[in-house]
C-alpha positions in Angstrom: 27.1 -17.3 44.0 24.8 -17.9 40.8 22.2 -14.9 39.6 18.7 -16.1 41.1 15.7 -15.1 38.5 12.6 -14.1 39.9 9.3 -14.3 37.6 6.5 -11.4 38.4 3.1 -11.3 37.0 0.9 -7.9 36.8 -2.7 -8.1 36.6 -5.1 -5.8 35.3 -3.3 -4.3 32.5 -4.4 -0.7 31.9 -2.0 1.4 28.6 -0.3 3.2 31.4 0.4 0.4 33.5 2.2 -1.4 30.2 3.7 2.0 29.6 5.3 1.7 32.8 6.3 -1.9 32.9 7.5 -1.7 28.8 10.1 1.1 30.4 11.3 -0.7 32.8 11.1 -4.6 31.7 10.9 -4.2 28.1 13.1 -7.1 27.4 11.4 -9.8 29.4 8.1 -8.4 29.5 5.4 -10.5 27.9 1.8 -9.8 27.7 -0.1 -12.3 26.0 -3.5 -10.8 23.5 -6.5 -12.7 24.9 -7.7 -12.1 21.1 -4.9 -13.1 18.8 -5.3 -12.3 15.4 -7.4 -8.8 14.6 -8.7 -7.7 11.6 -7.0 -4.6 10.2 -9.9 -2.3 9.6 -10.6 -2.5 13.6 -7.2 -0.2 13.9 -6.5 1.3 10.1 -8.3 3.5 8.3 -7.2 4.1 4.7 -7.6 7.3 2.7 -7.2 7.0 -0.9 -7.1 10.0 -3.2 -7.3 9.3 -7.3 -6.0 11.6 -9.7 -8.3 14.6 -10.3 -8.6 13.5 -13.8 -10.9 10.2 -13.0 -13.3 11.7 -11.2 -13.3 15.3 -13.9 -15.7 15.2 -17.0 -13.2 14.1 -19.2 -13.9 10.4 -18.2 -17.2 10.7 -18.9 -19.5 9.5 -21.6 -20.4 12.8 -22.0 -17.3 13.9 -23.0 -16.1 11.2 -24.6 -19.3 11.1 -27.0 -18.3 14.6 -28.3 -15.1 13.7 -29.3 -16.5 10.8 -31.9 -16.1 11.8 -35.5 -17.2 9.4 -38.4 -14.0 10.0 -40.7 -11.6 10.4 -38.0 -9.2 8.2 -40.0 -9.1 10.4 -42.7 -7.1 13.4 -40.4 -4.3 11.2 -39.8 -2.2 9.1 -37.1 -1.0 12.2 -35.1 -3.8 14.8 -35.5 -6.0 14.8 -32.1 -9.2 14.5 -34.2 -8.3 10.6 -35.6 -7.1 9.7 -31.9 -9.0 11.8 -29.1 -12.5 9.5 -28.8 -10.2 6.6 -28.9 -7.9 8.0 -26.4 -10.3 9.2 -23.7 -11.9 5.9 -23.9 -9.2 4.1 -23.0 -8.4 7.0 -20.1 -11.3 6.4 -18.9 -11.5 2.2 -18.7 -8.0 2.8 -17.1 -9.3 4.8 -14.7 -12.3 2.7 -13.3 -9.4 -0.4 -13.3 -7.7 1.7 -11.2 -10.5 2.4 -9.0 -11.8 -0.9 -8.6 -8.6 -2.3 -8.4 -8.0 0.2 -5.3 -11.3 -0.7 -3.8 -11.5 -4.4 -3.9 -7.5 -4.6 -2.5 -8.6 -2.1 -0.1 -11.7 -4.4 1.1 -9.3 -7.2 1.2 -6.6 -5.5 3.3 -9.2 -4.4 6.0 -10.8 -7.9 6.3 -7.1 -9.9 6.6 -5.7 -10.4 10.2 -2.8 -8.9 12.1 -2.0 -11.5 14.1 0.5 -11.1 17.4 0.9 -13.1 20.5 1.9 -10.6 22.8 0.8 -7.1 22.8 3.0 -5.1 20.9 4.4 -1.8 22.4 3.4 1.7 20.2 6.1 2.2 18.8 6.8 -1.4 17.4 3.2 -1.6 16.5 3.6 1.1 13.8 6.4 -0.5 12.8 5.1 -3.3 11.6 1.7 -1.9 10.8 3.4 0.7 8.7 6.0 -2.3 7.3 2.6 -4.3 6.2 0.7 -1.6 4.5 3.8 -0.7 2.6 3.9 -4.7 1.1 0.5 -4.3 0.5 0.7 -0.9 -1.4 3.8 -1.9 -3.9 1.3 -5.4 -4.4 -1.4 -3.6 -5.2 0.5 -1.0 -7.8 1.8 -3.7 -9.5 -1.5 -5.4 -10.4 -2.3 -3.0 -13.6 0.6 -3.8 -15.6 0.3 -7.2 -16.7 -2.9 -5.8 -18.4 -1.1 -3.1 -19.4 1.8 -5.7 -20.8 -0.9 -7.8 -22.1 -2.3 -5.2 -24.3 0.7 -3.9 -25.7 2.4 -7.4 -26.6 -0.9 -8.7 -28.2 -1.0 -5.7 -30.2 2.8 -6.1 -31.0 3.1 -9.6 -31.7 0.1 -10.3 -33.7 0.1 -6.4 -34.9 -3.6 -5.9 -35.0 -4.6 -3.1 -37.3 -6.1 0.0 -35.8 -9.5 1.1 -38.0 -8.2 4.6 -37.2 -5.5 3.6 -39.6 -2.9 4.9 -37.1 -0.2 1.7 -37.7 -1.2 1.0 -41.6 -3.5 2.6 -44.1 -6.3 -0.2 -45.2 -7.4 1.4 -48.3 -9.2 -0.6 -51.3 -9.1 0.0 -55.3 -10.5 -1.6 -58.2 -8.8 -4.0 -60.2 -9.8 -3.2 -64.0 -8.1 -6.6 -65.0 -9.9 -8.4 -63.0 -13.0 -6.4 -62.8 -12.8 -6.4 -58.2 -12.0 -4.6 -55.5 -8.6 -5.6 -53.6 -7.6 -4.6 -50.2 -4.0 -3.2 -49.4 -2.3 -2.8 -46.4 0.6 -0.8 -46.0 2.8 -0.3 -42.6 3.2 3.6 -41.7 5.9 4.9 -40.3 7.7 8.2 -38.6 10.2 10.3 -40.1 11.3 12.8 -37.3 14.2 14.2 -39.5 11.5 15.4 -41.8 8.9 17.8 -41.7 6.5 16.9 -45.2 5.2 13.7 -45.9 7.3 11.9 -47.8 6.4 9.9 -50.8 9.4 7.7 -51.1 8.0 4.9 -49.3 6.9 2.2 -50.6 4.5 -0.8 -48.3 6.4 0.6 -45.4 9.9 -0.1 -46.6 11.9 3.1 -45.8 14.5 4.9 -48.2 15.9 6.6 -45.0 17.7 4.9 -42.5 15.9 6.8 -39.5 12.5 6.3 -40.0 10.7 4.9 -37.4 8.3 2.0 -39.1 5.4 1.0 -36.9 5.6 -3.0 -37.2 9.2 -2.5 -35.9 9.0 0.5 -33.6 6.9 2.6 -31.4 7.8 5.7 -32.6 6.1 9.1 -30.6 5.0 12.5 -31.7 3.3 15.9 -30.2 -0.4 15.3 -31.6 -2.5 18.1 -33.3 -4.7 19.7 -36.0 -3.3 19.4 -39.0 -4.3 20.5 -42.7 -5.3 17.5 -44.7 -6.6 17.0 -48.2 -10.1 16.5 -49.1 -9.3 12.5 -49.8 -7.4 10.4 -48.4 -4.1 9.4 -50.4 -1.8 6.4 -49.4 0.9 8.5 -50.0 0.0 11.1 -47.4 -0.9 8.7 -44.3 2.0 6.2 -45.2 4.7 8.3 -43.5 4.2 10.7 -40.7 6.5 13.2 -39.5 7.8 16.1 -37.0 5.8 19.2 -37.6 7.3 22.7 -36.5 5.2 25.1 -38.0 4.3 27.8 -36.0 0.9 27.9 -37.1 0.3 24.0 -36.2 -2.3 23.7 -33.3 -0.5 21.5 -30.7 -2.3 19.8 -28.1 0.1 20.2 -25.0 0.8 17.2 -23.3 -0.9 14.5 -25.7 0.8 12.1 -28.1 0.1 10.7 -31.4 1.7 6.9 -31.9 0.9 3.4 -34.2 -2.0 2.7 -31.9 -3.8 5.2 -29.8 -2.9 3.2 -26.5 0.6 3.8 -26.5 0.0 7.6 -27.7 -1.8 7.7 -25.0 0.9 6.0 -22.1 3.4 8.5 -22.8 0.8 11.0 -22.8 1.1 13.7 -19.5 -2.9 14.9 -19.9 -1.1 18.9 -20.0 -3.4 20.0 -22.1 -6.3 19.7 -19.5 -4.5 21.8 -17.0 -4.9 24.9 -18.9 -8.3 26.5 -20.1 -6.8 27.8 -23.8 -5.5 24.1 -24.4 -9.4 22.9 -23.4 -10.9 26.1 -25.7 -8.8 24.7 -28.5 -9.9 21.2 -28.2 -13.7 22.9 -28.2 -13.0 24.9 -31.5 -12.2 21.3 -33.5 -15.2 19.4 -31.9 -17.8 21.4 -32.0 -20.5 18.9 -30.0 -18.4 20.2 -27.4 -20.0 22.7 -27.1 -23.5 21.5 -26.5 -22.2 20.3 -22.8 -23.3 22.4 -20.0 -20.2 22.9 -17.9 -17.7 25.0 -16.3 -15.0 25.0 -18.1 -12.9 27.2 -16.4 -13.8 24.8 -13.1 -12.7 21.8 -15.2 -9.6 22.8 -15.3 -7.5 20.1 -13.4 -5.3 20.6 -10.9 -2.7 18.3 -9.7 1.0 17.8 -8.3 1.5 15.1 -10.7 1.0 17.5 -14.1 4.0 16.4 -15.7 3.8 12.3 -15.3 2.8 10.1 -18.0 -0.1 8.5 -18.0 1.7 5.3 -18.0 3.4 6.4 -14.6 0.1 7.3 -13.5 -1.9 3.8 -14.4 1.3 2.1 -13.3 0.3 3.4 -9.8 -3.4 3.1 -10.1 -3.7 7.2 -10.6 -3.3 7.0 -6.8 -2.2 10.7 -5.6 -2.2 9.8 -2.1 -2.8 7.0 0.2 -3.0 8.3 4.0 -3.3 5.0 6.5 -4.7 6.3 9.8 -3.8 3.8 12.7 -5.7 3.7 16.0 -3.3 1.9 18.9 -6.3 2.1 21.2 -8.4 0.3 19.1 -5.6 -2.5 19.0 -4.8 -2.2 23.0 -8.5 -2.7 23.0 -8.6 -6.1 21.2 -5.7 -7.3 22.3 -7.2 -7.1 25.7 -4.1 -8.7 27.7 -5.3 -9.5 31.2 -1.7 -10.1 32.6 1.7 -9.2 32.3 4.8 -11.2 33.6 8.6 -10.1 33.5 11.7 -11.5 34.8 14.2 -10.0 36.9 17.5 -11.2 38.1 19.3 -11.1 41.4 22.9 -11.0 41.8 24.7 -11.8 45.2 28.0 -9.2 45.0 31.3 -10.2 47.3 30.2 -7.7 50.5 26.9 -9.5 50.8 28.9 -12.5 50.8 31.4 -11.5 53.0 28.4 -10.5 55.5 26.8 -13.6 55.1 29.8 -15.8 56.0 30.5 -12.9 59.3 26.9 -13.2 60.6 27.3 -17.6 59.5 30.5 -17.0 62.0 29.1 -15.2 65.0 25.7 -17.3 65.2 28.0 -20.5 65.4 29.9 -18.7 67.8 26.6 -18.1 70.1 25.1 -21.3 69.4 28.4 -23.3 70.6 29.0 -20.6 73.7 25.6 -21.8 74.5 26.0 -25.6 74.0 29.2 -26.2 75.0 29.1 -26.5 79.0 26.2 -28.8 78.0 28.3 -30.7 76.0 31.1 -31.0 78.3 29.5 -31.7 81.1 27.4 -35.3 79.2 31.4 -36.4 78.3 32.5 -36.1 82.2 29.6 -38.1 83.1 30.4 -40.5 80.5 34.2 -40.7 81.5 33.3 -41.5 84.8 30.4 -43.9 84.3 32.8 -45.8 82.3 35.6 -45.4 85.1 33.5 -47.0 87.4 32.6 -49.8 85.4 36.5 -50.9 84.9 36.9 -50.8 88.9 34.3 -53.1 89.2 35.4 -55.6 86.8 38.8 -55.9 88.4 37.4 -56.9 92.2 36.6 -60.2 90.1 
């Protein structure tokens, strides 16, 4: 006997009648949306929380402004006064890429479609939502670093000379020969085996086997207030090194480099955490002081203290991004106005056995019943034909 299939359709589809039929006929149960493709914001709503640090005062003009000094060159490549304005500008323009970024990608996520034939059961729903918004998330991170790439290689490649004299010292003398002024550049470098300048280089070309020269490298140190003498001496900005005084102001959690942007990547912002850090920072820049704020309630606070700022821009200073789905909202557009499942009968051996019994016994009747009727039509026609033969022979 073969299975017989058996096609039902449901109308007026309600989420507890799917429910229902989903746990019973999940398999074979189809419910076609009568609106196929839906945008996303109908269904998702998407939080996104920034890092505390783009939305604080130290990303503003305000801030930023107080930091500018008109010989900040002169300090040197890793003291905080020659790289902080520079610095905080470029914190700042990463941050409002970031944001913008996050906002435009967000605008285009809620206005694409999700697009599904058949309505989609809860838990499958989230599924894929969830599967989507993840794609979308690790797209959208990695839209900042080819800017990021950019930057650096242009720098690199074509090594472009910070004015903050951070990768070379630009300085100028007169020529008494020839009665000018000549311009010479010469490549700096860090020594972190060494803790005074040292006057042994000479253009950038190190004595020392393990000094870090900037048109080669990207060497890193802790940035902060150093002493420096009244004028500026090639000598004294040609090779930088590790301090370890004790007496050496440190700005926790900012970096010194060849140009302020990568001091600034491997940067981890610590110093704006803690309120002594953010009094120290007032002490050297004194038109600090003239802004009106809380410090104390400036102090940021985040679970991300210790990440770079290069980790940080890498993911578009994004702390958190909470998706909030709404199935109703989905069930509700999908709108299916019918369901349909199939189901399968199979004939087992005793209803077979059954069949064939209750085939038997209804021949049985039925030839109890016609047979008399049938014997009797066969005498008759024996005898009529009996007759006929008589007759024939008289002839």
């Amino acid at each position: 006997m073969k299975p017989q299939s058996r096609l039902t359709t449901i109308s007026n589809i309600t989420p507890d009648i799917f429910d229902e039929l989903h746990l019973k006929h999940g398999p074979t149960l189809l419910c076609p949306c009568s609106k196929v493709s839906i945008p996303y914001k109908i269904f998702i709503s998407n939080t996104i929380t920034h890092h505390p640090v783009c939305s604080s005062i130290f990303v503003s003009q305000q801030w930023i402004q107080a930091l500018y000094l008109v010989n900040a060159s002169r300090y040197g490549m890793m003291d905080f006064r020659t790289i902080a304005y520079s610095q905080f500008q470029i914190l700042s323009s990463l941050c409002s890429i970031s944001q913008d970024t996050a906002l435009q990608n967000q605008k285009d996520f809620n206005n694409s479609e999700f697009v599904t034939i058949n309505l989609l059961h809860e838990v499958q729903f989230q599924s894929e939502v969830n599967g989507t918004i993840e794609f979308f998330k690790n797209s959208t991170w990695s839209q900042i670093l080819p800017v990021l790439n950019y930057l650096r290689t242009t720098t690199r490649a074509n090594y472009l000379l910070s004015a903050l004299n951070t990768n070379a010292v630009i300085v100028t003398y007169l020529d008494e020969d020839e009665d000018k002024y000549r311009f010479e550049g010469v490549v700096t470098a860090y020594d972190p085996c060494s803790t005074a300048y040292d006057s042994s280089e000479i253009h950038g070309v190190s004595r020392k086997s393990k000094q870090l020269i900037c048109n080669t490298h990207n060497p890193i140190g802790a940035a902060g207030f150093f002493k420096v003498s009244s004028k500026i001496i090639v000598d004294d900005r040609e090779i930088w090194f590790a301090y370890t005084a004790n007496n050496v102001p440190v700005v926790n959690g900012f970096f010194g480099s060849c140009t302020p942007l990568e001091g600034l990547l491997s940067s981890t912002l610590a110093c704006l955490y803690d309120i002594k850090c953010i009094h120290l920072l007032i002490d050297y820049f004194p038109a600090i002081k003239q802004i009106q704020s809380n410090w104390t309630g400036s102090v940021l606070y985040s679970k991300y203290e210790n990440v770079s700022v290069e980790d940080l821009a890498t993911n578009l200073f994004i702390e958190a991004w909470s998706p909030k789905t709404n199935y109703s909202e989905y069930f509700h557009e999908c709108a299916p106005s019918r369901c349909t499942y199939t189901t399968t009968d199979y004939t087992d051996f005793s209803y077979a056995v059954i069949l064939l019994i209750s085939l038997y016994g209804g021949l049985t009747i039925i030839l109890r019943l016609i047979a008399p009727f049938l014997i009797n039509i066969s005498l008759k026609f024996k005898r009529r034909l009996r007759t006929t033969t008589v007759d024939s022979g008289m002839f």
